[in-house]
Structure formats: structure tokens, C-alpha cells
N, C-alpha and C positions, 0 to 999 in steps of 0.2 A: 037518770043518765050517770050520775055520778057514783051510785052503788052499782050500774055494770062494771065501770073503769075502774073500782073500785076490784072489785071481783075478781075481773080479766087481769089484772096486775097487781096481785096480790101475792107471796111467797107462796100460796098454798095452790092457785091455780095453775093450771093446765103449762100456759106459755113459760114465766116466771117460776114455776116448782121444779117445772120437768125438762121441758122443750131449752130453755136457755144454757141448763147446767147440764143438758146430754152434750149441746153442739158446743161448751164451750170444752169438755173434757176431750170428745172425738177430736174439735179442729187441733187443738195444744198437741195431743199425739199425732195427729196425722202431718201436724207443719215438722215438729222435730222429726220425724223421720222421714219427707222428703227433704228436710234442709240437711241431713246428714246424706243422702246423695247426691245434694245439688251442691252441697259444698268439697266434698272430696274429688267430684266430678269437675270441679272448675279448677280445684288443684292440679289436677292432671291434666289440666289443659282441654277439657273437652268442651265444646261449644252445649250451651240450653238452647232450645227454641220456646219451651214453654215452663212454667210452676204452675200447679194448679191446686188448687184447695177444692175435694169435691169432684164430680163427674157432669158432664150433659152441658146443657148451655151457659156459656161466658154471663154471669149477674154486671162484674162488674170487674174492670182490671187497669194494669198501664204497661208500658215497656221501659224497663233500663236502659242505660246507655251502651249494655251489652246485645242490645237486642233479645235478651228474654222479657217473653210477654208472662207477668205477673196478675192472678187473676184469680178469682173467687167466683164456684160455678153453682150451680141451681142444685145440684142433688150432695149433701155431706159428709157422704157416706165411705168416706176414703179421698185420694189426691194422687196427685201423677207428678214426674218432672219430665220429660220431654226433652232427652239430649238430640244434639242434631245426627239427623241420619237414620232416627228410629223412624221406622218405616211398616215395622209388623210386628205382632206379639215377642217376637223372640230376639228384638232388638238389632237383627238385622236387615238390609233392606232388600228389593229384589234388582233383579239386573237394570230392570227398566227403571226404577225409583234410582238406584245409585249414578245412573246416568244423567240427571237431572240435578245432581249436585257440583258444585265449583269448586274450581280445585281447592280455595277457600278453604270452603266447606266439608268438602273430605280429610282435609288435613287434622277437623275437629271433632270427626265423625266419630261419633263410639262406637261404630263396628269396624273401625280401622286401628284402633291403639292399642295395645302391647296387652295379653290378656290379664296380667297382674294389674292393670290400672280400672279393667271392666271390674275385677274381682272386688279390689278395692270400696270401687263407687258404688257396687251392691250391697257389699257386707256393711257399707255404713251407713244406711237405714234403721237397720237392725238396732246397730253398736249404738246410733243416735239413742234411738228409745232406751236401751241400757241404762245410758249416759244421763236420761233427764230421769229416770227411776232414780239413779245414787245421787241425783242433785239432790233432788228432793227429800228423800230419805235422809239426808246429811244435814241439811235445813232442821228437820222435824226432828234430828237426836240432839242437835246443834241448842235449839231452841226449848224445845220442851224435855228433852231425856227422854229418858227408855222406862220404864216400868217393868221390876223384876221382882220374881221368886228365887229362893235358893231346890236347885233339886230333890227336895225331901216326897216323902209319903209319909204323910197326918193320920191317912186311914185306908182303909182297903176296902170297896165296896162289897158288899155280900154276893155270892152269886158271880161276880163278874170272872173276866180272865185274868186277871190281874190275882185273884183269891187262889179260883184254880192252878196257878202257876206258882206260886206259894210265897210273894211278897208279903212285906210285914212293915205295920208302923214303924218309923225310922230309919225304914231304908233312904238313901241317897243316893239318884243315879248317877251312872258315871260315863256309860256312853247306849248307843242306842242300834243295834246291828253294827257296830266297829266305829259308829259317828260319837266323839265326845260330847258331853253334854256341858252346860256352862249354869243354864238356868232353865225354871222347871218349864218353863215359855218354848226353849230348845224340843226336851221333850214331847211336850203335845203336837208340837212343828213333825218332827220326825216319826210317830204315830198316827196323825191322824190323816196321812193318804196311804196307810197300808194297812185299811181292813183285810182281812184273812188273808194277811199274808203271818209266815211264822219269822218272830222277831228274838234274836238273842240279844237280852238287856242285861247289862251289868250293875249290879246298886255294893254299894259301900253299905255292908252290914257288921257293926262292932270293930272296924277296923281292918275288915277282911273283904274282898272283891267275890262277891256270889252271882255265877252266871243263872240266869234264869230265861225261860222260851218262853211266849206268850203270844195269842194270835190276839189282836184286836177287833174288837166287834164293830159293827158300823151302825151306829144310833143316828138319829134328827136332833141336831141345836139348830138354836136359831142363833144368827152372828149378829154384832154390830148394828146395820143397818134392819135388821127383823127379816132377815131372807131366811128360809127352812134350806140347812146344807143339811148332807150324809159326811160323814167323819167315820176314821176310825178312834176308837176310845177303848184302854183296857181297867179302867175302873177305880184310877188312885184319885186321892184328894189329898190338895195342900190346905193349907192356913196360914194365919199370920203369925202364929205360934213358933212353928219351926221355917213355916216360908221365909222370912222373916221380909218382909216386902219392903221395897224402897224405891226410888229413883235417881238414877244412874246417869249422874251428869256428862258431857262429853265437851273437850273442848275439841276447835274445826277440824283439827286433823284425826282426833282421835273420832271425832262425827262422820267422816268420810270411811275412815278405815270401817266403822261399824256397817255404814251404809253401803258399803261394796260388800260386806260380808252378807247382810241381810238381803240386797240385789241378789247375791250369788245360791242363794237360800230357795228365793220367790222364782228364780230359771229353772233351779233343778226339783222344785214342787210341781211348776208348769208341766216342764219336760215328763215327770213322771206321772202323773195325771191322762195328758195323753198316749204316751203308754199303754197303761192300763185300761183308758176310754176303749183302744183299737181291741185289747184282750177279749172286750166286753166285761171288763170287771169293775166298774164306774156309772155311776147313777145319770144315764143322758140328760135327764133333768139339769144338771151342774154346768151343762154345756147352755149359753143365752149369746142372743143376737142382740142387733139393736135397740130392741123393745126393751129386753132386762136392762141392758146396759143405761139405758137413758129411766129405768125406774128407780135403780139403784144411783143414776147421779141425784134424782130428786132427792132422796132421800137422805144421801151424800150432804148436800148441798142444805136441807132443813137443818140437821147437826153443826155445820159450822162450816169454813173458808177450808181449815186443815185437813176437814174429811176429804172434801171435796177433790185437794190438793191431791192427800191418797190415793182415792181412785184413780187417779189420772196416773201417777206414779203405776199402779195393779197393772191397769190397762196397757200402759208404755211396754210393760215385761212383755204382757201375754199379747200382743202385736209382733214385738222382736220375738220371740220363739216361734209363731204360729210362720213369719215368714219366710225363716232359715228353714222351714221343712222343706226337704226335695223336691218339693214338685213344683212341675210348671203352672203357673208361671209366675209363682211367686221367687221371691229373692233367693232361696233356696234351690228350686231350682234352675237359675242363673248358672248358681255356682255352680252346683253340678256339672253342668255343660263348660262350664269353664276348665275345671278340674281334668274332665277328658281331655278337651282339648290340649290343656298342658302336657299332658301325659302321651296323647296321640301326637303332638305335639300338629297338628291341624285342628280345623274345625268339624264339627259335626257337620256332618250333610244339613243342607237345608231345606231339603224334604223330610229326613226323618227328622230336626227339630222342629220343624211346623205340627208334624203327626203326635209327636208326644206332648210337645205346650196343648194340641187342642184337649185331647186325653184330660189334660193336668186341669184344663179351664173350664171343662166337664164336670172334675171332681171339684174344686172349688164352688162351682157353681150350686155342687150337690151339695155341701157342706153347708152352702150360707143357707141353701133352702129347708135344710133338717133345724137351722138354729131359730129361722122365722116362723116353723111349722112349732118347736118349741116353746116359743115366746108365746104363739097366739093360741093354739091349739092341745099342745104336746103336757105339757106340767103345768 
């Protein structure tokens, strides 16, 4: 008996390796981005009726003195908040639901407030997750530093693009398609999501600035965690020679300043990633559902407390990006329909928003099923 419970609750099994460190990374992301709707929503004065952590049936909850019921549900796999009034996918309600509201209640309704305060309460989901990536990231340069190369090349591999294009030992980049470079960390960042695409790179040779074109090839590493990614790579090596490698203290403010920079880095990687996924020019492999995500927290989680942390941080970005996309019925397309509206200066019919949320809830739908057909079946 005691070598089962031994087993069963051990860092290496199933519950404790994997299971604990998926749901505690998912719940940390999914609570900060309904608390950033639930709190910009009560700024505006808009009434809750529900929080929920998770979908399907109530496990276990309580009520405020607001009357929002707080509550943790059976399935983990995302969370809701529940303003009053919401009555249907598209946050409006219908004639007969809005009839059954007190005048109370309409007052707090969020299909009744000013569109700037809807706009608001959606986009701060997103902004939330943002918000706990640069906490975190601020923390981690705060505490441990940064680990840096200076941008040189040590060597040029044989054969590579980097050869072909005619770099030379001792070059020093300087920026990467018009993006300045800082350290050789920059570079790889700015390379390695644009296989064959063609790159004008600048390196400081003898004093002189030599523009050179280079396509980057896309090879298999393995990262961090032992996951096989596609990168793109053009062939250079540093060393500690000319790298000259160090660690790069920060104090708070300059740890923040870094950390919004490296946030604003990891949005516009996302962003371009999918991109290119829609082009078809991106390995669907690279694309994981829940199953990766909850393999790589194990794994996360065996390395230490600060991997861990990271992921969660990763995660938070590629949450805020994946739900500012337009479509219904994600937060993105919220806005969208906000934005006509502003501009129409009405609302959308609410026949044709019901037609496009279902559309939107369709594609969604397809999306998570290509990531679970990936996890289990796909790569």
C-alpha cells in the first residue's frame, strides 16, 4: 500500500508530474483574464451575476455581498464571468429575456452601457494576461538577470545560408530587416520565425556597415523543455571568445522596462506565427492543445518553480493574442462589433450578430479540434 501512494504521489507520476502543474498553470491564466474583465466591468459599473473558473457543473462556490456567485466548475478548460443581462452568445439578450429584468437590473445590464465601457471590459481580458506576462518577466530579470551574448559571429557554418550570403568571422550585427539588434539572443529571436522568408541583415564589418540578404533555413532543435521545434537558422556561431557572455543585472524599474520590451517581443512572435500558420508556411505540428500544454507543464514543473512560472507567463501572451482575433466569439470579435457600432453609430442587427457568433463558434470549435487531433493523433 505504501509503494502505491508512494508511486501515485510521487513528482514523476501521472497526478503530481503532470495533472497538478497543467491545472495549476491553465487556472493562474484563465483567473487573471476573467479578473481583468470582471474588474474593469465592475468599474463601469456593470452588475456580475456569475465568475467561474472552468465550464459544466458548479464543484464548489459562494456568493459576495454583490451578489456574484464565485465558483469553481467540473471541466478546466477555460472560465467565464457572467455580467448581468447576458442572455446569449453575443452578450445581448432577446426581447423576451430583457423583459424579465428590473429596472435594477437594467440599469447594470451590459447590453445597456455606453459602447466604450463594453469595449473596455473586453479588451481587459486580454490586457490582463499581458499584464501577468510583464509581472512575471520583471520578477525573473529582477531576480535572476538576463543572460547575454554580444552580437558577433565566431564562425560561419559550411554549406549554410549564412556562407552563401557571404558573412564572415567577426562580423557584428546591427539590425535584422530594419529591427536593431542589442545581443546575439535578439538575433536568433528575429530569425528564427522566418524561414524562407528573404532577410536584409546589417553586420559592422571593420568599422563599415555591410548590408547582406540571407534566407534562413528551418532545421529541428530541441528547446529547453526537450520538445522537437522547426526554427528558422542561417548558420552563425558565437562563443565566449567574442560573445563575451555575462549576466545582466536589472534593477525594478529597469526589470520592468526590460520586461515589457521582451512581452512586446513574445505578441509580435505570436502574432507572426499565426500569420504565417494561415499562409500554410508553419509546421501545424507547432500548433498543441491541451495534452501539449499539460506535457510541457510536467516538464515545466520537473526543472524547477521558475520554469514553471514561465510557462505560465508563454501561455498568458498566447491567450491575449489568440482572443483579440476577430472572430466571434472571442473577445476579438466583441470588439469588432463594437467598433461598427461606434462607427454606425447603432448596433448590429441581432439576427445578423447571432449568424456570425455561430459562424465564429464553428471555427473555434474547428480550431480546438485540429489541436486535439494534434496532441493525440496529428505529430
Amino acid at each position: 500500500m505504501t509503494e502505491i501512494l508512494t508511486s501515485f504521489f510521487s513528482t514523476e507520476s501521472l497526478l503530481v508530474g503532470t495533472i497538478i502543474p497543467f491545472l495549476f498553470v491553465l487556472m493562474v491564466v484563465v483567473f487573471v483574464h476573467e479578473m481583468g474583465h470582471y474588474l474593469v466591468g465592475r468599474w463601469c459599473g456593470i452588475g456580475v451575476k456569475a465568475f467561474s473558473i472552468g465550464f459544466g457543473p458548479e464543484l464548489f462556490g459562494f456568493n459576495d455581498r454583490h451578489g456574484t456567485r464565485w465558483k469553481l466548475s467540473a471541466i478546466p478548460l477555460g472560465g467565464y464571468v457572467k455580467f448581468t443581462g447576458d442572455m446569449s452568445v453575443t452578450s445581448s439578450p432577446d426581447a423576451a429575456a430583457d423583459e424579465s429584468l428590473s429596472d435594477e437590473e437594467r440599469k447594470v445590464a451590459f447590453h445597456t452601457q455606453p459602447v466604450w465601457k463594453r469595449a473596455a471590459t473586453v479588451v481587459a481580458g486580454p490586457f490582463a494576461n499581458f499584464l501577468l506576462t510583464i509581472a512575471v518577466f520583471a520578477v525573473m530579470f529582477g531576480v535572476f538577470g538576463r543572460f547575454v551574448m554580444e552580437p558577433m559571429v565566431a564562425d560561419v557554418q559550411v554549406d549554410s545560408p549564412a556562407a552563401s550570403a557571404g558573412f564572415e568571422k567577426g562580423d557584428r550585427f546591427v539590425s535584422v530587416d530594419g529591427t536593431k539588434v542589442r545581443t546575439f539572443g535578439d538575433v536568433q529571436r528575429l530569425v528564427s520565425g522566418r524561414a524562407g522568408d528573404k532577410l536584409t541583415i546589417i553586420v559592422n564589418r571593420n568599422g563599415e556597415e555591410v548590408p547582406l540578404s540571407v534566407v534562413p533555413a528551418l532545421r529541428e532543435q530541441t528547446d529547453a523543455l526537450g520538445n522537437t521545434v522547426r526554427m528558422g537558422v542561417i548558420g552563425v556561431v558565437n562563443d565566449q571568445t567574442v560573445g563575451e557572455p555575462r549576466v545582466v543585472e536589472y534593477g525594478p524599474l529597469e526589470a520592468v522596462g526590460e520586461a515589457v520590451r521582451e512581452t512586446g517581443y513574445v505578441i509580435a512572435r505570436t502574432g507572426q506565427f499565426l500569420k504565417r500558420f494561415v499562409a500554410g508556411r508553419e509546421d501545424r505540428c507547432q500548433l498543441g492543445g491541451p495534452v501539449k500544454i499539460a506535457d510541457m507543464a510536467g516538464k515545466a514543473a520537473q526543472k524547477g518553480f521558475e520554469w514553471l512560472i514561465q510557462l505560465v507567463a508563454l501561455l498568458s501572451v498566447g491567450i491575449g493574442v489568440l482572443n483579440l482575433l476577430p472572430i466571434p466569439p472571442l473577445d476579438g470579435g466583441h470588439l469588432l462589433f463594437y467598433a461598427l457600432e461606434a462607427v454606425m453609430r447603432r448596433p448590429v442587427s441581432e439576427k445578423l450578430a447571432e449568424a456570425v457568433y455561430r459562424v465564429g463558434f464553428l471555427a473555434v470549435l474547428g480550431f480546438m479540434g485540429f489541436v486535439f487531433w494534434n496532441d493525440l493523433f496529428g505529430c
